[in-house]
Biopython code that builds the backbone (N, CA, C, O; Angstrom):
import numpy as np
from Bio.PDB.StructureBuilder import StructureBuilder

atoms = [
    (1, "UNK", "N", (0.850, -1.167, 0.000)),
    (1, "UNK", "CA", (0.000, 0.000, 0.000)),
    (1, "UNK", "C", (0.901, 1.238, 0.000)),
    (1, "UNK", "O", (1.809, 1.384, 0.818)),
    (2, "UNK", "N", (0.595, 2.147, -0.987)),
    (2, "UNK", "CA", (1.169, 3.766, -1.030)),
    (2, "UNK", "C", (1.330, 4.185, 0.283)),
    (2, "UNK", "O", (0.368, 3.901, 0.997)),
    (3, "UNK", "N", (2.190, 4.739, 0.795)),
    (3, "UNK", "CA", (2.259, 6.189, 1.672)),
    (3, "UNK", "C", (2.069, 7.356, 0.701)),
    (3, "UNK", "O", (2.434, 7.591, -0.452)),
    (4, "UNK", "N", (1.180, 8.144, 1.855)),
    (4, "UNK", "CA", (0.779, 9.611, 1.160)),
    (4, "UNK", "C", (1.681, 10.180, 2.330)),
    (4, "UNK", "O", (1.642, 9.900, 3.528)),
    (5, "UNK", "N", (2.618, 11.182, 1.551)),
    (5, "UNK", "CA", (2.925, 12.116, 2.583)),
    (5, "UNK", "C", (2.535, 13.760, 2.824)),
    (5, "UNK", "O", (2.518, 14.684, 2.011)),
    (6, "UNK", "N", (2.313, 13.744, 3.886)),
    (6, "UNK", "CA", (1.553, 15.626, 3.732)),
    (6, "UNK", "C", (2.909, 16.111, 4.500)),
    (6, "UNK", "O", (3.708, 15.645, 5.312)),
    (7, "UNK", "N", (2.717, 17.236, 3.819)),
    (7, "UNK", "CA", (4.242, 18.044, 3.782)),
    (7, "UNK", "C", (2.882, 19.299, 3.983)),
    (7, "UNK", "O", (1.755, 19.405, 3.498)),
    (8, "UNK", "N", (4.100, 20.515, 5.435)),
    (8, "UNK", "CA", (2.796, 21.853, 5.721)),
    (8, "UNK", "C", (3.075, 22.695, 3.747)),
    (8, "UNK", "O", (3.749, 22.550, 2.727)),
    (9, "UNK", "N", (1.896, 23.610, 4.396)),
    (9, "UNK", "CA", (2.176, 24.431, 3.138)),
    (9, "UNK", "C", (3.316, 25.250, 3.290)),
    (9, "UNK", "O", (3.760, 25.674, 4.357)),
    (10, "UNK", "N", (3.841, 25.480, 1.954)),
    (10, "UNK", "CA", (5.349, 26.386, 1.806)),
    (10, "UNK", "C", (4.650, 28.041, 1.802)),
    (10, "UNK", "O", (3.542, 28.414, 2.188)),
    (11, "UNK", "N", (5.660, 28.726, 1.274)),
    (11, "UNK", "CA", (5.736, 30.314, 1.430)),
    (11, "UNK", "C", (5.000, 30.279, 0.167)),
    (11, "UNK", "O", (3.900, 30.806, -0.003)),
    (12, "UNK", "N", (5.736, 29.563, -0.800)),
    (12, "UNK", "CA", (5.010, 30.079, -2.312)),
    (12, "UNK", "C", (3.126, 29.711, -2.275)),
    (12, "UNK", "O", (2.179, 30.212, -2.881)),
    (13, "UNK", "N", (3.227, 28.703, -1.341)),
    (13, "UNK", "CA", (1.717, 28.683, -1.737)),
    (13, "UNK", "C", (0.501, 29.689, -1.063)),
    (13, "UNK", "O", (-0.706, 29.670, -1.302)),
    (14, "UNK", "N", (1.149, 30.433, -0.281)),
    (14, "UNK", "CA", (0.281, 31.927, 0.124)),
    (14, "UNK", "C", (-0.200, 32.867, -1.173)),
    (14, "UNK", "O", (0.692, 33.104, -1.988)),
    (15, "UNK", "N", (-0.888, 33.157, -1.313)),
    (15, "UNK", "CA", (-1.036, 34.362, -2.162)),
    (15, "UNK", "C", (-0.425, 35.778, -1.516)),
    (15, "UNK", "O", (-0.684, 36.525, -0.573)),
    (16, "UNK", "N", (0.543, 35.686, -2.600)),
    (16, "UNK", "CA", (0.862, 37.259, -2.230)),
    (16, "UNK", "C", (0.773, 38.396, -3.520)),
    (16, "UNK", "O", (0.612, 38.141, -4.713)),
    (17, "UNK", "N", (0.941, 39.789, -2.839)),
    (17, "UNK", "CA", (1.001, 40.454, -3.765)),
    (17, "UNK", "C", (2.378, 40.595, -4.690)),
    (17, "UNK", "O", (3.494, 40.694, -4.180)),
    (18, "UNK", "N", (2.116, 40.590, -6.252)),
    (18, "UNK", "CA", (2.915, 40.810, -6.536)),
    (18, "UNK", "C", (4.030, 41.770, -6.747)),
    (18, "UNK", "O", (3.503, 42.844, -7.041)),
    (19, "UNK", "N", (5.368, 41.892, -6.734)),
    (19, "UNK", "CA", (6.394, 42.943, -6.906)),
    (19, "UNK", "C", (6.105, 43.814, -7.161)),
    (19, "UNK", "O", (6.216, 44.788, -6.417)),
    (20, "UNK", "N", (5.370, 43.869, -8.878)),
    (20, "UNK", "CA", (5.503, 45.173, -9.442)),
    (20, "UNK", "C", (4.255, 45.618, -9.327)),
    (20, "UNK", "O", (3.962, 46.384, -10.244)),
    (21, "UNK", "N", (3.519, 45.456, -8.653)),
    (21, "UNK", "CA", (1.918, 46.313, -8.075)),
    (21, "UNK", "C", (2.864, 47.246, -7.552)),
    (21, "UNK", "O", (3.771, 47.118, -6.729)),
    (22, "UNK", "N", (2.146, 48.901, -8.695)),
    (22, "UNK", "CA", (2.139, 49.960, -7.963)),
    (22, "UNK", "C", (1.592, 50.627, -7.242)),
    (22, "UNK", "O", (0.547, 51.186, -7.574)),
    (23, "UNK", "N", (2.489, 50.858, -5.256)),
    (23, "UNK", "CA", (0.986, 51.402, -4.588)),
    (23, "UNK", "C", (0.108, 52.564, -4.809)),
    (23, "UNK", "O", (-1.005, 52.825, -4.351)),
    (24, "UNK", "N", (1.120, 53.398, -5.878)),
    (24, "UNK", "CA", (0.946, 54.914, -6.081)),
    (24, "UNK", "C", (-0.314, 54.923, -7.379)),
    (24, "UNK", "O", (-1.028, 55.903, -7.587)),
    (25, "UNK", "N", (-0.397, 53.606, -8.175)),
    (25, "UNK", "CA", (-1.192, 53.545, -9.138)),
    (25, "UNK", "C", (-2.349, 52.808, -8.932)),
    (25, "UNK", "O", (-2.219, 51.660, -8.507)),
    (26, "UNK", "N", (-3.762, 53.371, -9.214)),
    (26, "UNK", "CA", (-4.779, 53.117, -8.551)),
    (26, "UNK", "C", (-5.342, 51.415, -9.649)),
    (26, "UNK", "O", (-5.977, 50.468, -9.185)),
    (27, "UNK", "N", (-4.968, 51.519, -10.720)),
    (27, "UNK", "CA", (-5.325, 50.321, -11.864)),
    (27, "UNK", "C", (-4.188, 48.847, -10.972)),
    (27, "UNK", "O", (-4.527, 47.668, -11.072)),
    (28, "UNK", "N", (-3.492, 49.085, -10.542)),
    (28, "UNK", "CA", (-2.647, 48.850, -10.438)),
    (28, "UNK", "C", (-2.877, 47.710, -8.848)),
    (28, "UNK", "O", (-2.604, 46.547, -8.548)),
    (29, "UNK", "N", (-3.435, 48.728, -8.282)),
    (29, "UNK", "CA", (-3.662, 47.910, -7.123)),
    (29, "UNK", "C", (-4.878, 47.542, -6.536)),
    (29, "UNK", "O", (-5.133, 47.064, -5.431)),
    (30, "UNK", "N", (-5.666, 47.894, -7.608)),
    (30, "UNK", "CA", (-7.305, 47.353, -8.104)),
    (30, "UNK", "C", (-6.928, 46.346, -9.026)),
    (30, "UNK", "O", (-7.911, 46.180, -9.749)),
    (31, "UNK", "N", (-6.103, 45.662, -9.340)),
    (31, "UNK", "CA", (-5.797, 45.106, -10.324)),
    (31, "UNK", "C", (-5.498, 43.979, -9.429)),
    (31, "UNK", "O", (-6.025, 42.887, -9.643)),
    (32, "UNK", "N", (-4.277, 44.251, -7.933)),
    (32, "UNK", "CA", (-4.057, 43.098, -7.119)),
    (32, "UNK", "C", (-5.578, 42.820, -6.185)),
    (32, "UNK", "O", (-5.798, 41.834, -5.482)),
    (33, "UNK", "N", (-6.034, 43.393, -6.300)),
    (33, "UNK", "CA", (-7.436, 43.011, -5.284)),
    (33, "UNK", "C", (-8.318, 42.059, -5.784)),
    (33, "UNK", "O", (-8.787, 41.100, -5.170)),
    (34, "UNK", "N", (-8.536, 42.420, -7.065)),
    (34, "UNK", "CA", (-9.443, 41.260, -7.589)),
    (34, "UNK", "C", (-8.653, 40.119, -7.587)),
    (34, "UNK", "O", (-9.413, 39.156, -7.686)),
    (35, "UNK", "N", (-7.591, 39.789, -7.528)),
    (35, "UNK", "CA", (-6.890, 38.677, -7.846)),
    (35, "UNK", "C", (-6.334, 37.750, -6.177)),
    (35, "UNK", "O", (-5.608, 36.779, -5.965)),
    (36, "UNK", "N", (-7.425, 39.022, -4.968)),
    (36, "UNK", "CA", (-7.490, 38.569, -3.792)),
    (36, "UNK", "C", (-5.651, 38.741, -2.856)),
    (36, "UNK", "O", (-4.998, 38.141, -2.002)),
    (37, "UNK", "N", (-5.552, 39.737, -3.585)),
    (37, "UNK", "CA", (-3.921, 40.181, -2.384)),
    (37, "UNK", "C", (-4.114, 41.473, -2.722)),
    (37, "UNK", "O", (-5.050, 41.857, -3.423)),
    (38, "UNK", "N", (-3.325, 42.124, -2.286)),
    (38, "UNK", "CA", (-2.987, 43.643, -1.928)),
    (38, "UNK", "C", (-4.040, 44.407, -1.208)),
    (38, "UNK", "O", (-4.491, 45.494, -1.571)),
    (39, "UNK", "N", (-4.405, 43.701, -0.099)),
    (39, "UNK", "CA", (-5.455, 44.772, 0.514)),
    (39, "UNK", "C", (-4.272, 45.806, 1.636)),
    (39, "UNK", "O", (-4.505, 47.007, 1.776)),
    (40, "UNK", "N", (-2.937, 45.079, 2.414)),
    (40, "UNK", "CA", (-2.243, 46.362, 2.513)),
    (40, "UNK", "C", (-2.068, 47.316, 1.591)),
    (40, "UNK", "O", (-1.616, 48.336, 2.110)),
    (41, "UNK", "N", (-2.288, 47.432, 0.113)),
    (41, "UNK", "CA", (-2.150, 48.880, -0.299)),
    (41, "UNK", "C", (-3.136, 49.680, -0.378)),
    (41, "UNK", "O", (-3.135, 50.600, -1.196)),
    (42, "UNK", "N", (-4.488, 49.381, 0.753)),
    (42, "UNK", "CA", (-5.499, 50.110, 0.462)),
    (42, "UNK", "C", (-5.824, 51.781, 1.687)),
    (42, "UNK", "O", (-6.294, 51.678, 2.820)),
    (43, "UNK", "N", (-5.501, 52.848, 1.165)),
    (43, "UNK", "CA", (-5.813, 53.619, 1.932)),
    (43, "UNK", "C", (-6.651, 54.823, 1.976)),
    (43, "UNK", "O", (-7.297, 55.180, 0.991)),
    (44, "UNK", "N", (-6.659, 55.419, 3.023)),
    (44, "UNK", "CA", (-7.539, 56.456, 3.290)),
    (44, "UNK", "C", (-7.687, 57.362, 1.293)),
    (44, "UNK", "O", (-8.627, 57.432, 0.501)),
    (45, "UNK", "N", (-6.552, 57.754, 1.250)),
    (45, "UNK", "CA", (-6.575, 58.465, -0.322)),
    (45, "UNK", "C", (-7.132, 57.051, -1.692)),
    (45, "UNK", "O", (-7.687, 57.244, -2.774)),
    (46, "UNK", "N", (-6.764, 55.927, -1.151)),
    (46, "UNK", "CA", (-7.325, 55.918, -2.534)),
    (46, "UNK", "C", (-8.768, 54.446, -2.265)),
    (46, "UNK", "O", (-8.917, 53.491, -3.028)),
    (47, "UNK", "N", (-9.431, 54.667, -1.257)),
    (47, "UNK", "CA", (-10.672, 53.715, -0.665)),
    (47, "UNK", "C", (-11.482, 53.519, -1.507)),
    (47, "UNK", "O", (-11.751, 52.442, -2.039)),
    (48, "UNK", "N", (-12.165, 55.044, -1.793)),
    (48, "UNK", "CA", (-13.302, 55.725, -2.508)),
    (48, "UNK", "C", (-13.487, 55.270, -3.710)),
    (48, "UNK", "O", (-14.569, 54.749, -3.978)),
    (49, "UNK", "N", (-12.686, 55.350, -4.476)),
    (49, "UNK", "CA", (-12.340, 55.556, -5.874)),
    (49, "UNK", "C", (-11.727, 53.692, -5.670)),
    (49, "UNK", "O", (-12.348, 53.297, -6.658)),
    (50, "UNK", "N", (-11.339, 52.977, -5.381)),
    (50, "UNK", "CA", (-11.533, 51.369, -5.449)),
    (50, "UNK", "C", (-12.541, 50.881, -5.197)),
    (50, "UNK", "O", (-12.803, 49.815, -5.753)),
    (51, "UNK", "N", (-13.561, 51.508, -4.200)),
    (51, "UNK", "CA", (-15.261, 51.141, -4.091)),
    (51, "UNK", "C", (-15.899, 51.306, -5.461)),
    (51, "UNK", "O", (-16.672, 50.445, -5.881)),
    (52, "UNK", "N", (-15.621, 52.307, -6.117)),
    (52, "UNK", "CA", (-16.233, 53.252, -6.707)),
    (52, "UNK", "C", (-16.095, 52.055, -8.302)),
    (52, "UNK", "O", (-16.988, 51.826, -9.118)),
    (53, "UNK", "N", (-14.519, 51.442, -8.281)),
    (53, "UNK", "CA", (-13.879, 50.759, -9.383)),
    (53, "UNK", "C", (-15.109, 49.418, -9.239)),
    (53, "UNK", "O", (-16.052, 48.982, -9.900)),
    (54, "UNK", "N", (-14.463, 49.141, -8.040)),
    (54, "UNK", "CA", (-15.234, 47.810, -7.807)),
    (54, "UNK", "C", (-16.732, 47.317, -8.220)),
    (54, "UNK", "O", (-17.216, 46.228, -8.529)),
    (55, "UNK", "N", (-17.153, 48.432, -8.099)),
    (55, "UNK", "CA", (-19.264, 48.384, -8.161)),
    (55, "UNK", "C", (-19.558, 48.410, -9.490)),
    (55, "UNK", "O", (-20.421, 47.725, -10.040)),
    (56, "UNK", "N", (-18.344, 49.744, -10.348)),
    (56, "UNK", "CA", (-18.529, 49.524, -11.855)),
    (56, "UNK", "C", (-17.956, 48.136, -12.672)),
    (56, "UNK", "O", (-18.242, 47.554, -13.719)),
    (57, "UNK", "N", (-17.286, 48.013, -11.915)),
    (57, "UNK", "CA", (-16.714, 46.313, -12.663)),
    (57, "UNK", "C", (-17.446, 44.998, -12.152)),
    (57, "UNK", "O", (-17.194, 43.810, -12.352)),
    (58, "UNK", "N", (-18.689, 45.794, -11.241)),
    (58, "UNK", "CA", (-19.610, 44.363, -10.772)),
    (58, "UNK", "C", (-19.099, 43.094, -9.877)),
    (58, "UNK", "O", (-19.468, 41.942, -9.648)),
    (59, "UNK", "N", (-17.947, 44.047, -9.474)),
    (59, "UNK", "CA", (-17.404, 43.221, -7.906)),
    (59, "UNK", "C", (-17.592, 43.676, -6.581)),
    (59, "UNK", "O", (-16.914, 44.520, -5.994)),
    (60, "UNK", "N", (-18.848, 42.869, -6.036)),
    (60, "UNK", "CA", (-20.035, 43.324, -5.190)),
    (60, "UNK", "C", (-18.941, 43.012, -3.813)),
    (60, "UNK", "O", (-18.421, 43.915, -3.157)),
    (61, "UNK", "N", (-18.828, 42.176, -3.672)),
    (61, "UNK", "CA", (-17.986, 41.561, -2.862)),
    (61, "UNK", "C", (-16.645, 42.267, -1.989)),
    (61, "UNK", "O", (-16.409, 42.494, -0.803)),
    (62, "UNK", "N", (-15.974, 42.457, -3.206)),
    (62, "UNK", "CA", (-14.872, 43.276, -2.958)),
    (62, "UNK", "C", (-15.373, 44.777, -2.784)),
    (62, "UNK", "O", (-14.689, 45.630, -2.219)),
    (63, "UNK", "N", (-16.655, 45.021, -3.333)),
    (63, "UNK", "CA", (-17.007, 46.680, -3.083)),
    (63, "UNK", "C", (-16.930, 46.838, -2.161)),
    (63, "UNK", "O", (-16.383, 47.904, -1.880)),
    (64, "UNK", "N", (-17.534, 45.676, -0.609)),
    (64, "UNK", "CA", (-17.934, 45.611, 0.160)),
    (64, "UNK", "C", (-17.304, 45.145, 1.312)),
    (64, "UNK", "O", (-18.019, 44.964, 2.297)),
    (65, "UNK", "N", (-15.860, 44.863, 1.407)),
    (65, "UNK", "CA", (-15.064, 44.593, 1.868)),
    (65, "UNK", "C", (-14.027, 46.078, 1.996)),
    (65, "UNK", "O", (-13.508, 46.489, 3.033)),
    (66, "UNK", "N", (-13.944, 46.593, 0.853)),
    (66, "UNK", "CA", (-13.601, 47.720, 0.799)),
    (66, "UNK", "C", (-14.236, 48.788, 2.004)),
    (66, "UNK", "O", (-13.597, 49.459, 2.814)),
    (67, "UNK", "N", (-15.580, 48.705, 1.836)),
    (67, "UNK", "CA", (-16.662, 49.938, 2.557)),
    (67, "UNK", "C", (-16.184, 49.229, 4.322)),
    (67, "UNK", "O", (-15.855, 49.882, 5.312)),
    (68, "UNK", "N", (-16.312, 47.732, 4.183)),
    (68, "UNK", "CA", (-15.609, 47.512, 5.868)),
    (68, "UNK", "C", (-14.584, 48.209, 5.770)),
    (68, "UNK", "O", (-14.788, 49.380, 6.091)),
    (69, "UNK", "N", (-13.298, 47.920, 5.378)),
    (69, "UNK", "CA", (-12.140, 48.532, 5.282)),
    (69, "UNK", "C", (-12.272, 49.761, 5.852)),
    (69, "UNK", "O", (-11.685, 49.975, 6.912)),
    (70, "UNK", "N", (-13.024, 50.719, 5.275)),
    (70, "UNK", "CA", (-12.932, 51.880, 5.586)),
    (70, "UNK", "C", (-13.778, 52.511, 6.597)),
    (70, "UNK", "O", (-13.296, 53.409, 7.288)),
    (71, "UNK", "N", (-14.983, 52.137, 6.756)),
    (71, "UNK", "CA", (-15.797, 51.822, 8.099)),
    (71, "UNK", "C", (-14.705, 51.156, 9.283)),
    (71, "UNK", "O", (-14.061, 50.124, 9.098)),
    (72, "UNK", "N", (-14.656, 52.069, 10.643)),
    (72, "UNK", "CA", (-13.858, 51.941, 11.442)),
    (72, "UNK", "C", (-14.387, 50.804, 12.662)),
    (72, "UNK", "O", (-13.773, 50.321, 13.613)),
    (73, "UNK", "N", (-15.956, 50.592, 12.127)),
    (73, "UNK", "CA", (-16.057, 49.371, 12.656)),
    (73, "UNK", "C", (-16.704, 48.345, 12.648)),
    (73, "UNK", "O", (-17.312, 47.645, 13.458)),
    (74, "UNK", "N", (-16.386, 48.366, 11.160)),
    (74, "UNK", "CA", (-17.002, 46.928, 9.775)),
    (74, "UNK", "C", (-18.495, 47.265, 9.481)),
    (74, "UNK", "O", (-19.335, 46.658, 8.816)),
    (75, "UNK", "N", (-18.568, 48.696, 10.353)),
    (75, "UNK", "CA", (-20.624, 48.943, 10.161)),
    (75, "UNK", "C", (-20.710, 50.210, 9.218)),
    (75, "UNK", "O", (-20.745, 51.324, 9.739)),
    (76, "UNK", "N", (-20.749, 50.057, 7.743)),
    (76, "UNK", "CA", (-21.213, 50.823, 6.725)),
    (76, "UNK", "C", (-22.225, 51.491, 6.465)),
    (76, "UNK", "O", (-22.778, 51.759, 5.399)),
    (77, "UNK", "N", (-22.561, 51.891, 8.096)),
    (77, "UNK", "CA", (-24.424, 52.537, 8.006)),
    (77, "UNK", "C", (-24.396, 53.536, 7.826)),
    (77, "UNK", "O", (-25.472, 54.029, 7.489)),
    (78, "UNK", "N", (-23.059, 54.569, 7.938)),
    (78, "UNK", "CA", (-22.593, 55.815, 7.588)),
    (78, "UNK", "C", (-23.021, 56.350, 8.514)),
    (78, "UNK", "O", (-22.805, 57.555, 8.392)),
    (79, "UNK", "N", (-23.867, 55.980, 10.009)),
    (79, "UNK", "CA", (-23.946, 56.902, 11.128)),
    (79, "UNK", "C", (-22.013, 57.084, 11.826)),
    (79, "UNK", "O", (-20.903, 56.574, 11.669)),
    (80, "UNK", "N", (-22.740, 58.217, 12.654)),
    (80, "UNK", "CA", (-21.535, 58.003, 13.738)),
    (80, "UNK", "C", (-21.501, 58.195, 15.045)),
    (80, "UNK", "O", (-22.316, 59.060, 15.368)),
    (81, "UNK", "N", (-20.899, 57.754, 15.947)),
    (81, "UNK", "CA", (-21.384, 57.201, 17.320)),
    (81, "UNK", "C", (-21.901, 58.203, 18.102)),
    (81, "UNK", "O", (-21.282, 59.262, 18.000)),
    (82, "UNK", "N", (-22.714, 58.206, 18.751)),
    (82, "UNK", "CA", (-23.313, 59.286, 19.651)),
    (82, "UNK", "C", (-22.124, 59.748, 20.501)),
    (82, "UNK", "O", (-21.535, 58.769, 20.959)),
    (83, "UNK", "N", (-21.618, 60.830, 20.837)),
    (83, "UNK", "CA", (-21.094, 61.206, 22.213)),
    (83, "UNK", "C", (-21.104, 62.329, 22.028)),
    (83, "UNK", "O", (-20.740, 63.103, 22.913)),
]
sb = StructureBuilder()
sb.init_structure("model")
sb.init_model(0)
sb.init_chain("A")
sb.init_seg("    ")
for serial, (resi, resn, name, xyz) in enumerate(atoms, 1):
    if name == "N":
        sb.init_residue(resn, " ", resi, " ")
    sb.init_atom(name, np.array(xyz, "f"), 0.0, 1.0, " ", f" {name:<3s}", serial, name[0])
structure = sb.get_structure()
């Protein structure tokens, strides 16, 4: 009878972002998102305008992950806290 051997997963099999994703270029790192990496390059300057990418390219999902992202506490109701 075969032995199967399981070996853990390596480094390469993570998804990462790739090298030449530019963070400064907005195609660029809307480009690593759909492909499910580069959400460290997502910030305050360029949130809006990747929501904005996302909804027109009919990626509901990622629109919406985005709007957590930027919602400080995953609640996109656009209130803000009483005090």
């Amino acid at each position: 009878m075969p032995t199967v051997s399981s070996s853990p997963i390596g480094p390469t099999d993570v998804p990462t972002t790739p090298a030449q994703t530019d963070p400064q270029d907005l195609d660029s790192v809307y480009q690593a998102l759909v492909q499910g990496v580069g959400h460290e390059l997502v910030t305050d300057a360029n949130v809006e305008a990747l929501i904005r990418r996302a909804e027109a390219d009919h990626h509901p999902v990622l629109a919406a992950e985005l709007r957590e992202w930027r919602s400080p506490c995953g609640d996109d109701s656009g209130s803000t806290p009483a005090g």
